[in-house]
C-alpha positions as CSV (number, residue, x, y, z in Angstrom):
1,X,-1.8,-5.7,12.3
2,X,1.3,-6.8,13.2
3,X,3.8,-4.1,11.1
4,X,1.2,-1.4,11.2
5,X,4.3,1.3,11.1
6,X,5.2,-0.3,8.2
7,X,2.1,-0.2,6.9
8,X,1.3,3.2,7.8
9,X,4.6,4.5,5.9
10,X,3.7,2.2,3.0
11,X,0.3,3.8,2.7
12,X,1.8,7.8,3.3
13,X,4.0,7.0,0.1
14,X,1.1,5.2,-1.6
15,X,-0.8,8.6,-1.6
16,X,2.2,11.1,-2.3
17,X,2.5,8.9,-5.5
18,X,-0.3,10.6,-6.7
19,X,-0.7,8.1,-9.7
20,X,2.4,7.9,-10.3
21,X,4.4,4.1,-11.6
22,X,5.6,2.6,-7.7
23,X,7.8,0.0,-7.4
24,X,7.2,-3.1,-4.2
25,X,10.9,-3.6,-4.1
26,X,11.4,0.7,-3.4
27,X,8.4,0.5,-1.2
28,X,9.7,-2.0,1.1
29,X,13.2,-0.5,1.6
30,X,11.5,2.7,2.4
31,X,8.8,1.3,4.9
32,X,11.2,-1.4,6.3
33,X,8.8,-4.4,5.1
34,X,9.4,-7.3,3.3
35,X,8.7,-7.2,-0.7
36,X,6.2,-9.8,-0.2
37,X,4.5,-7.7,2.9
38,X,4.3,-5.0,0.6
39,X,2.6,-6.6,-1.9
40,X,0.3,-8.2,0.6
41,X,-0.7,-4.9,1.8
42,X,-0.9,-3.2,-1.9
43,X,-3.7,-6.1,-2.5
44,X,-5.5,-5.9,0.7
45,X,-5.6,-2.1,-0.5
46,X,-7.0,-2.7,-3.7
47,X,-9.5,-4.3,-2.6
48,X,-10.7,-1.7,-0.1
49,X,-10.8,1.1,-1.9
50,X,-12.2,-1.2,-5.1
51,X,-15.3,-2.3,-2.7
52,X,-15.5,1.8,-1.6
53,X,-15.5,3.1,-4.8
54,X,-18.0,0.3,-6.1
55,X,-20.2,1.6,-2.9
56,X,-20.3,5.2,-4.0
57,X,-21.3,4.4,-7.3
């Protein structure tokens, strides 16, 4: 991965969210990544932890 400090920091703020409204435009001031990047990595996310959770059921 080529921003994966980025993408680390994107995920740590993901997870204190704690269901919470986010924003990609905050996000990507915050983790020093593009908007686009951020919602890139939001998708690529989803569909992780979408296939996970559809494993565990």
């Amino acid at each position: 991965m080529e921003k994966r400090g980025g993408f680390l920091k994107l995920v740590e703020s993901v997870l204190r969210l704690s269901g919470g409204q986010m924003e990609a435009i905050s996000l990507s001031g915050h983790c020093g990544l593009s908007r686009p990047t951020v919602v890139t990595y939001l998708g690529g996310l989803e569909v992780t932890f979408t296939g996970l959770d559809a494993l565990a059921v």
